[in-house]
N, C-alpha and C positions, 0 to 999 in steps of 0.2 A: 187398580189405580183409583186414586177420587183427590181432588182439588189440594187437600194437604199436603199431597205427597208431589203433589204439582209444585209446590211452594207457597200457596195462597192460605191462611188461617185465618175460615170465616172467624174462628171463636176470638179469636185475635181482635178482630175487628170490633164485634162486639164489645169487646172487653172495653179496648180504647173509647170506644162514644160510650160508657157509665164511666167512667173514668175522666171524659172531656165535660161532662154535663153541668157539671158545680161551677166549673168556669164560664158556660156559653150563660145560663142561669143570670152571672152579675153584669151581661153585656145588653139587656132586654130594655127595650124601652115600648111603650105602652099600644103605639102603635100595632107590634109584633103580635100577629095571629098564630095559634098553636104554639108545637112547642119542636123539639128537636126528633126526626123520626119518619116526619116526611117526604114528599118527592120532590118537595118546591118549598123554598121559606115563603112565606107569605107577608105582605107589609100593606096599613092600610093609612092608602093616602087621603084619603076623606077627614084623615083626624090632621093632617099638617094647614092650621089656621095660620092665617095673618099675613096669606101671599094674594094678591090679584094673580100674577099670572106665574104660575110655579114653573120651572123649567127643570127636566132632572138633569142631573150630570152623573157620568160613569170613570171611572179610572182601573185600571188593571194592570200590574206590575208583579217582580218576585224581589228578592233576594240576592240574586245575581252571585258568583262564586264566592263571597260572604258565608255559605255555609258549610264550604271547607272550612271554615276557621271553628264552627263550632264542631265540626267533626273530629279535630283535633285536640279542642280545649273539651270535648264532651262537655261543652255546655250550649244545653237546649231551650233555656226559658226565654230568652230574649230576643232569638230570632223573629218571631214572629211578630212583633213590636216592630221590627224592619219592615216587614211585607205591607203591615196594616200601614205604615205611615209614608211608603212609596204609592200608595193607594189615596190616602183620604189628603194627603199633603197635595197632589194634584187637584183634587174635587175645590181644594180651600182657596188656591190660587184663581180660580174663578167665580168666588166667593159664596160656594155654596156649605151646607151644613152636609155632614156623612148621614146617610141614615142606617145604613148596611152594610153588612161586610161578609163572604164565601172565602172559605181557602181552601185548597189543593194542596192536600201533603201525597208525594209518592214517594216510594220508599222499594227496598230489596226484600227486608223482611218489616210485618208490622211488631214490633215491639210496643205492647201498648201504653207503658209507662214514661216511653221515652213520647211517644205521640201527644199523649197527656199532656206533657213537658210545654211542647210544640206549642199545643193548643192557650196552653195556659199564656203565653205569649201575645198570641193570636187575639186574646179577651183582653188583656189589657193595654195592648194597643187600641181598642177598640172601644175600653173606658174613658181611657185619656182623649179621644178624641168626637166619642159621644154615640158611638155607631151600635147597630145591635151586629152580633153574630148568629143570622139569623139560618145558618146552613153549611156543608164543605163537603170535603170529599178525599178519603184517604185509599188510596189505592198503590196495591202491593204488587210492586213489579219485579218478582223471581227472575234471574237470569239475566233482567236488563240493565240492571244497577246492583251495584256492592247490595250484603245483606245490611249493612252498618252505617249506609247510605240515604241521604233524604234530597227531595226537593223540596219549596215551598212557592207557590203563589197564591195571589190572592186575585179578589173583584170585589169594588168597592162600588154604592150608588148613592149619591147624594141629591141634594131639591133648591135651589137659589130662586128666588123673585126675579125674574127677566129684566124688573129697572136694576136689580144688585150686581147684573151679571160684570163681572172683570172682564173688561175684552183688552185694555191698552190703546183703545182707538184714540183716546181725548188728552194720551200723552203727547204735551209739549214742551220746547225748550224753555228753560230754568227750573222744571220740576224737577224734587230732589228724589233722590235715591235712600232708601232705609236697608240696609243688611240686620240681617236678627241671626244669632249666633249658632252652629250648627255643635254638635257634641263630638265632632272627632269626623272619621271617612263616611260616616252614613254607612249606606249601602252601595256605594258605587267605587268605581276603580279596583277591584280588588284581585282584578286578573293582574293587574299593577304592580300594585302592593305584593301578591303572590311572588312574583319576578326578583323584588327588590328583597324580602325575605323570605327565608327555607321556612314552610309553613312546620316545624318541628316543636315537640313541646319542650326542649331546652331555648328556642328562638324565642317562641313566646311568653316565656318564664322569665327572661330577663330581664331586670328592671333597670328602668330609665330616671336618672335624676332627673331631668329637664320633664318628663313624662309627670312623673312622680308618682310613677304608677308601674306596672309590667307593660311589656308591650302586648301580649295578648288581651291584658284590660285596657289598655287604650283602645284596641280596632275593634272587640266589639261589643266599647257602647252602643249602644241602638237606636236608630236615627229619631232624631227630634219629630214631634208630631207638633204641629204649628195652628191647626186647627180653633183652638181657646183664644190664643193669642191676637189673628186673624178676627174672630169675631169681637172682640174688646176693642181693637179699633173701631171696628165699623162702629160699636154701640158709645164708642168717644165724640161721634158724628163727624166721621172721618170718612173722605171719598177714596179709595183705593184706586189709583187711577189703572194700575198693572201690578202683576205680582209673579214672580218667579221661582219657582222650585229650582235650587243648583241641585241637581244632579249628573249621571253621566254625560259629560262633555263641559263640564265646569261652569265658567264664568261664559266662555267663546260663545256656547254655543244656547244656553238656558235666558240670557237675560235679554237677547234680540228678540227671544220666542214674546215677548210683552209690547214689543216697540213696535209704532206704527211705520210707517217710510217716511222719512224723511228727519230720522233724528237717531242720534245714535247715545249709546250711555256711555259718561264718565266715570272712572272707578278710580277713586284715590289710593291707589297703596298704602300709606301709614295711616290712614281715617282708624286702624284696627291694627292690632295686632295678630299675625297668622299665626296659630297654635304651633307649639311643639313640634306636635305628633310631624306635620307638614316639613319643615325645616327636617326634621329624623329624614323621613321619606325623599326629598330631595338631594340631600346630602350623600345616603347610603346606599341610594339607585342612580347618582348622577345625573338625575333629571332636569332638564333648564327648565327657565321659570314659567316659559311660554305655554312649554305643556303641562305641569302641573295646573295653571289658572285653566286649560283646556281639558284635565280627566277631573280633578278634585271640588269639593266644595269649597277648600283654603278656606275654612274655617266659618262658612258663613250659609246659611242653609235655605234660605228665604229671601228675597231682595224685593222691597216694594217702590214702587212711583208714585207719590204724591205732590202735591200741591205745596209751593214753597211755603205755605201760611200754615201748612196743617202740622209742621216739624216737629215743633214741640209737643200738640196733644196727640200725635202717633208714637213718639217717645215715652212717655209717660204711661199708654196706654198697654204697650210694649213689656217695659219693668214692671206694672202692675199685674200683669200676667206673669210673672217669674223671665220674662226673656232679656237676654245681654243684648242689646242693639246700637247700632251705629251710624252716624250722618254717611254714608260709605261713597256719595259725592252727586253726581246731576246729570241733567238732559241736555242737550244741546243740539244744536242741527245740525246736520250730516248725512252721510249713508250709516241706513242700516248697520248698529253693529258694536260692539265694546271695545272702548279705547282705557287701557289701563297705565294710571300716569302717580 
């Protein structure tokens, strides 16, 4: 017996990291000590100028059953673009910069072409949002997942100035509400979505007028990385008073996560229009409306708290960054909580 025959292919592995290396390579930023190979990324914070007092920040997420879908569509290059930005979309909402990023691919068998796939993903979510990839870990688990099977997570760390930090403390009533537009389900709901359809490649081939797309190219586009965008405000001389990542648990449960006690957020329904994709989804699984505003992003991926004066140069700041964004309504006093009207 020896490890092969266990189901483990050191040579496998190797293959995959010269194969991942072209893509970790365009993710480097200057900071980054060594190269890919060792037992620790290493990052040097002596070179990040222009903070009095630096604060890190960490975020750690996956994918979530999102990568049935690419198991299906055997499409592997985007996923990882999900993971990165379930990751560094956290760090931004308390408005720090990513510097790094680790992923965790485990798998049944290592295919190293397909891992490459993965990885490539992985680097460009990591350009878009500024991060190095400065390490990961692929481990092949025989027997305990399909051979044709993957996970993916990630760990992100980022660095914000302690006066930049986002806390929500200094949200009060009449400050407005900004939604910036989300590309579809993200990452989230998908155990959902799973329910509502047969994750089959005749399902996902089907194309949708109203879509204008298949529906397996509608679910996975790969979640918006907000990060660029986020810092364009701030550099507008815009105070972010809160900012919310909708993810799992929607609108209910993400945009309290910003509010201090004693005021709760208004959300106007028509301020936008809710994609498609959503109205499909609601429709075709019977969903009332309460729960989808409670699993989905309904189209909006980001939600910030500012300063009624700041409205238009966050708007502007917003579009000049490439993002769709919306007045999506205000603060007011109350209990804790989202009222959608």
């Amino acid at each position: 017996m020896d490890y092969k025959k266990a189901g483990v292919d050191i040579e496998a592995g190797y293959k995959s990291v010269e194969l991942m290396k072209k893509h970790i390579k365009e993710t480097m930023r200057p900071e980054v000590l060594g190269g890919i190979g060792g037992f620790a990324g290493a990052f040097d914070m002596g070179k990040i100028k222009g903070m009095e007092e630096p604060v890190l920040l960490s975020g750690t997420d996956g994918c979530g059953t999102k990568v049935k879908l690419a198991f299906v569509m055997d499409k592997h290059d985007t996923i990882g673009i999900d993971c990165v930005a379930m990751c560094v979309n956290d760090i931004a909402c308390s408005g720090g910069e990513p510097l790094f990023f680790l992923d965790y691919i485990a798998c049944g068998k290592n295919y190293p072409e397909k891992i490459a796939t993965i990885v490539s993903g992985v680097a460009e979510g990591c350009k878009q949002s500024g991060a190095a990839l400065v390490g990961g870990e692929t481990a092949e688990h025989p027997g305990l997942m399909p051979v044709d099977e993957y996970d993916l997570a990630g760990f992100a760390v980022g660095v914000v100035d302690k006066k930049d930090l986002i806390t929500g403390e200094n949200i009060k009533p009449g400050d407005k509400l900004i939604g910036i537009a989300s590309t579809g389900v993200h990452s989230n709901g998908f155990s959902l979505v799973r329910k509502v359809f047969d994750m089959t490649e005749e399902t996902l081939n089907t194309y949708y007028d109203e879509l204008g797309k298949t529906l397996g190219e509608a679910l996975i586009a790969p979640t918006r990385i907000y990060v660029k965008a986020l810092r364009n405000v701030k550099d507008a001389g815009v105070k972010i008073k809160g900012c919310s990542h909708i993810t799992g648990g929607g609108f209910y449960e993400n945009i309290p996560r910003m509010l201090p006690d004693g005021v709760k957020a208004v959300v106007k329904k028509d301020s936008y229009k809710v994609p498609a994709l959503f109205d499909l989804l609601a429709k075709e699984g019977d969903i009332a409306e309460e729960m989808m505003y409670n699993t989905f992003n309904m189209g909006i991926g980001m939600v910030l708290a500012i300063d009624e004066t700041d409205v238009e140069k966050t708007m502007e700041a917003l579009k000049a960054a490439g993002e769709t964004c919306y007045e999506l309504g205000y603060v007011e006093a109350g209990e804790k909580g989202v009222e959608l009207c």
